[in-house]
C-alpha positions as CSV (number, residue, x, y, z in Angstrom):
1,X,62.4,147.3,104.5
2,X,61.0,143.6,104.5
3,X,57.5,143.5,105.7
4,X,55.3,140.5,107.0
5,X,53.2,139.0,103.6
6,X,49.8,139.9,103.8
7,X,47.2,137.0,102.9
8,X,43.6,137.5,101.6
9,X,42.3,136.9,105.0
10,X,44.7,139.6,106.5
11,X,44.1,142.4,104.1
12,X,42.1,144.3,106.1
13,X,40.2,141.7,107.6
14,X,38.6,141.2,104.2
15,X,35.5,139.3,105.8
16,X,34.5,142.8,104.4
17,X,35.2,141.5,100.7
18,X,32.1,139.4,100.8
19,X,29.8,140.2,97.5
20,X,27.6,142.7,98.3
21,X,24.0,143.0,96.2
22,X,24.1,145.0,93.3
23,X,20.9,146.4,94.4
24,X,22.8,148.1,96.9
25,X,25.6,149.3,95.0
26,X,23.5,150.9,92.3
27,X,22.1,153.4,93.6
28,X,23.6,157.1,92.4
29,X,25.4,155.3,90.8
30,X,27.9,157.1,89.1
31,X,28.6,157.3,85.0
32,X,32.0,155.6,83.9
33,X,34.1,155.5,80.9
34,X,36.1,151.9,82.2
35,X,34.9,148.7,81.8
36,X,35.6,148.3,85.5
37,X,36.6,149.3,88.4
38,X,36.3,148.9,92.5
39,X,35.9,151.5,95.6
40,X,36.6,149.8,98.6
41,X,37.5,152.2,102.3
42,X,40.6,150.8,103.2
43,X,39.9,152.0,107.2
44,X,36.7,149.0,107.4
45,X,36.5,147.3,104.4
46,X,34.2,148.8,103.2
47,X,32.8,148.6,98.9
48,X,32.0,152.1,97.8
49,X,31.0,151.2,94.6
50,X,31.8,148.3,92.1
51,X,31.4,147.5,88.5
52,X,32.5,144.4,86.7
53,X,34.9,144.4,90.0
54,X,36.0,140.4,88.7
55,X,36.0,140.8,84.9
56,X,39.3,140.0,83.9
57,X,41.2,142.3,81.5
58,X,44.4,143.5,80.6
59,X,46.6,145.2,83.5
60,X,49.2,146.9,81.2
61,X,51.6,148.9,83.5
62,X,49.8,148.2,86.6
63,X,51.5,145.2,86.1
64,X,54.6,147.4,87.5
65,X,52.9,147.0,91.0
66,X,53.5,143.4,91.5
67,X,57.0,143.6,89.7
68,X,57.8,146.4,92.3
69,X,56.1,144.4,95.0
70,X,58.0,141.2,94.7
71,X,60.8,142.5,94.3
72,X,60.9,144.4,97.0
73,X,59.7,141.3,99.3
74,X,63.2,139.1,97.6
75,X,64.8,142.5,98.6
76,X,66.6,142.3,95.0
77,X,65.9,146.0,94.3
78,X,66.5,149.8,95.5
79,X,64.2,152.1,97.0
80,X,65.5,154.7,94.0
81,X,64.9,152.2,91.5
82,X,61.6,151.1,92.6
83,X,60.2,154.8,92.9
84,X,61.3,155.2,89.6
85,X,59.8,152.6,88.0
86,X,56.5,153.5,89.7
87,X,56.3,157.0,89.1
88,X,57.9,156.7,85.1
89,X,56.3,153.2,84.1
90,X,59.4,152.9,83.1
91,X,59.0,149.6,81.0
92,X,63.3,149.2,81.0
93,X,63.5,149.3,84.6
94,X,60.8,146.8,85.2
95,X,62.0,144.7,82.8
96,X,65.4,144.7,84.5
97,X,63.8,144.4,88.3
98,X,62.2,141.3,86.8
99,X,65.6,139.8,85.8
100,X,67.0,140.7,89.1
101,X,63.6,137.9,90.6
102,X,64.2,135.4,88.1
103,X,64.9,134.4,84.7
104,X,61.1,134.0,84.8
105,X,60.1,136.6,86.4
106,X,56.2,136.1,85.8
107,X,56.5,132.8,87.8
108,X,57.3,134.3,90.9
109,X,55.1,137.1,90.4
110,X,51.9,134.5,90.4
111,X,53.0,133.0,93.3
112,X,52.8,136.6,95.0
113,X,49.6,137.1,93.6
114,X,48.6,133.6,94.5
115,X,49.9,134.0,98.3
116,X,47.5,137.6,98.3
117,X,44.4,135.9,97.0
118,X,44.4,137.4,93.6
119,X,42.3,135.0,91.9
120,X,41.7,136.7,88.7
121,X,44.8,138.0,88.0
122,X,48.1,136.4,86.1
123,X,51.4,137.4,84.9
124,X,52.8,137.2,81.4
125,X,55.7,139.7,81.9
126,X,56.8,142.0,84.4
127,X,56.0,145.6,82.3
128,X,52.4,144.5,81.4
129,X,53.5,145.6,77.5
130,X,51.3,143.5,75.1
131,X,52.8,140.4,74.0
132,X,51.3,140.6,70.7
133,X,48.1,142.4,69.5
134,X,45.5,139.5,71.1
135,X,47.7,139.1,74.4
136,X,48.3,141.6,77.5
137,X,51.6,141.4,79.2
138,X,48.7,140.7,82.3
139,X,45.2,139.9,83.3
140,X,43.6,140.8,86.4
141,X,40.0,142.3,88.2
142,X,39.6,145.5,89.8
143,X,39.0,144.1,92.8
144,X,42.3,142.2,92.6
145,X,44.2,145.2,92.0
146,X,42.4,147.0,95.0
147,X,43.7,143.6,97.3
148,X,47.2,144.5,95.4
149,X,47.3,148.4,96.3
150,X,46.3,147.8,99.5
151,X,48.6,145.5,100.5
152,X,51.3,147.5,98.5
153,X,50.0,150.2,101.0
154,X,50.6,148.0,103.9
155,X,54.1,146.9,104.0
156,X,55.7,149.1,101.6
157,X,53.8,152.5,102.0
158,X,57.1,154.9,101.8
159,X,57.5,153.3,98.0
160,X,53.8,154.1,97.7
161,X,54.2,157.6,98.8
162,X,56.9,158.5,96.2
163,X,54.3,157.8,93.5
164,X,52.7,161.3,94.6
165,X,56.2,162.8,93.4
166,X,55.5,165.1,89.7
167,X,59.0,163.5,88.5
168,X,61.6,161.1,89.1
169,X,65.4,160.4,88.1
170,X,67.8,157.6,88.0
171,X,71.3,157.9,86.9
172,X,69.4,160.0,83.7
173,X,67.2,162.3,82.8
174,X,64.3,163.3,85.4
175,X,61.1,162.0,83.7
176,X,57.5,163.2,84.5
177,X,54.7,161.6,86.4
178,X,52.6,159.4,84.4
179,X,49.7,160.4,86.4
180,X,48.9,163.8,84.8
181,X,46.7,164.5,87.8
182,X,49.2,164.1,90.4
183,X,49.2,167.6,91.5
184,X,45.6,167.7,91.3
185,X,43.8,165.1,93.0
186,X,43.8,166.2,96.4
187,X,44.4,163.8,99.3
188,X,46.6,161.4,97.1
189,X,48.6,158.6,99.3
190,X,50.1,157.2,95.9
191,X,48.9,156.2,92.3
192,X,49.9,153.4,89.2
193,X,48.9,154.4,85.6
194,X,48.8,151.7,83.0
195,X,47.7,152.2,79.0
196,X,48.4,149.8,76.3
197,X,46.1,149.2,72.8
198,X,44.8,145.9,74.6
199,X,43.9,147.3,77.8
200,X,43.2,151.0,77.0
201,X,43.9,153.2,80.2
202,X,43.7,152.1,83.6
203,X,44.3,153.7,87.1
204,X,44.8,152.4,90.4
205,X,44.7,154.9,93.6
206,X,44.7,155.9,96.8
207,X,43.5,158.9,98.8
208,X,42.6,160.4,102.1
209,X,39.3,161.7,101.8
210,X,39.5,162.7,105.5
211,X,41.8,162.6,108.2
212,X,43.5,159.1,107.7
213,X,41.1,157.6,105.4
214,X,42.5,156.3,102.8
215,X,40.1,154.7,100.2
216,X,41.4,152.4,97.0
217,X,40.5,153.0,94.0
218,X,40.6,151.2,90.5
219,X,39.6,151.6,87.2
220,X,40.1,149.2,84.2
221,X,39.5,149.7,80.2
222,X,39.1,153.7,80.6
223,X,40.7,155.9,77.7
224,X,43.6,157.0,78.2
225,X,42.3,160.5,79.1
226,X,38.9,159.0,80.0
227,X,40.7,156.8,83.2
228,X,41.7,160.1,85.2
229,X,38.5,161.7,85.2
230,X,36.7,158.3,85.9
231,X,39.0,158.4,88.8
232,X,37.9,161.7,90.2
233,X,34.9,160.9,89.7
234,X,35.0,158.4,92.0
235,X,37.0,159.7,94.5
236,X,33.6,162.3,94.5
237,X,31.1,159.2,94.7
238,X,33.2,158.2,97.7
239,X,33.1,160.9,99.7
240,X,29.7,161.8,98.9
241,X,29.3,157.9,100.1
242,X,30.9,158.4,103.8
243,X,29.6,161.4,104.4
244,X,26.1,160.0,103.8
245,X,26.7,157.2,106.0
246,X,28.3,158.9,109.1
């Protein structure tokens, strides 16, 4: 299940990451309850639509991500347990796939997100629970989570895919989706929720909005209700993009 390690410069080819003018990112721009967030087509690169894509700000279980991720590359962990752990943000089982890395597990998560180009973002732990009521368990951009899902999606997209899955079990009880819109977002390749008091509610995403296009899509400092319909909204804004470009 190990996969090649993707660098910045091989996500995508992401010459396509270059800043693009706000100028031409405002316009239609559409109304958001998050802080931040980032729409990039994972097919050419493309940025759909950005906003505050590098402000950094508490990850909470997105954090899971990066657990799951390098974990998966030290092939410590199970595909059962991984799933689980995505699709449950379980923060028990994250806490324990972090043991299995290292007795500091945050260290050799930043040197995964160091190796993808994740300059905004930085582990503390490996749920994303707030360390105290000032400090996030992470920190990270939009953007950076985009780079993250993406090349999640790359080497590991059958763990991706299980995320789409209403519920999940492991040696317990089956537990629901955190992602109450699972079932509902049509076109959905695989999904990480994250809510703490720090961060509020964040959503990372993707989804075919054709036939094999899969678009990322991120959205930071939401509500915790407020992040799934920012999300859909987007996934909207997106298609309404493509189609007006084609």
């Amino acid at each position: 299940m190990k996969r090649r390690l993707l660098t910045i410069s091989g996500l995508l080819g992401l010459a396509g990451l270059a800043c693009v003018p706000a100028y031409l990112l405002a316009h239609n721009e559409p109304e958001l309850l998050a802080k931040a967030s980032y729409v990039q087509d994972l097919t050419d690169g493309r940025i759909l639509f950005a906003k505050n894509p590098e402000a950094q700000l508490p990850l909470a279980s997105l954090t899971k991500l990066m657990t799951v991720y390098a974990a998966n590359r030290e092939e410590v962990v199970t595909e059962e347990e991984s799933c689980f752990t995505l699709v449950t943000s379980s923060n028990e089982h994250a806490e324990s796939i972090g043991a299995k890395l290292s007795d500091k597990p945050n260290s050799v998560m930043n040197i995964y997100a160091k190796h993808l180009g994740l300059a905004q973002t930085f582990y503390l732990n490996s749920s994303g629970l707030d360390v105290s009521e000032r400090l996030s368990g992470a920190y990270g951009s939009a953007r950076d989570q985009v780079m993250l899902l993406t090349a999640f999606h790359h080497d590991y997209s059958e763990l991706l895919r299980c995320t789409t899955k209403p519920k999940a079990a492991l040696e317990g009880p089956t537990l629901s989706n955190t992602n109450i819109n699972i079932g509902k977002t049509i076109g959905i390749i695989g999904s990480k929720t994250g809510f703490t008091d720090l961060a509020g509610g964040n959503l990372a995403v993707i989804v075919d909005v054709g036939i094999n296009h899969p678009v990322a899509i991120v959205v930071l400092g939401s509500t915790a209700e407020g992040r799934f319909s920012d999300v859909e909204t987007l996934v909207s804004h997106a298609i309404s993009e493509l189609s007006h470009s084609q």
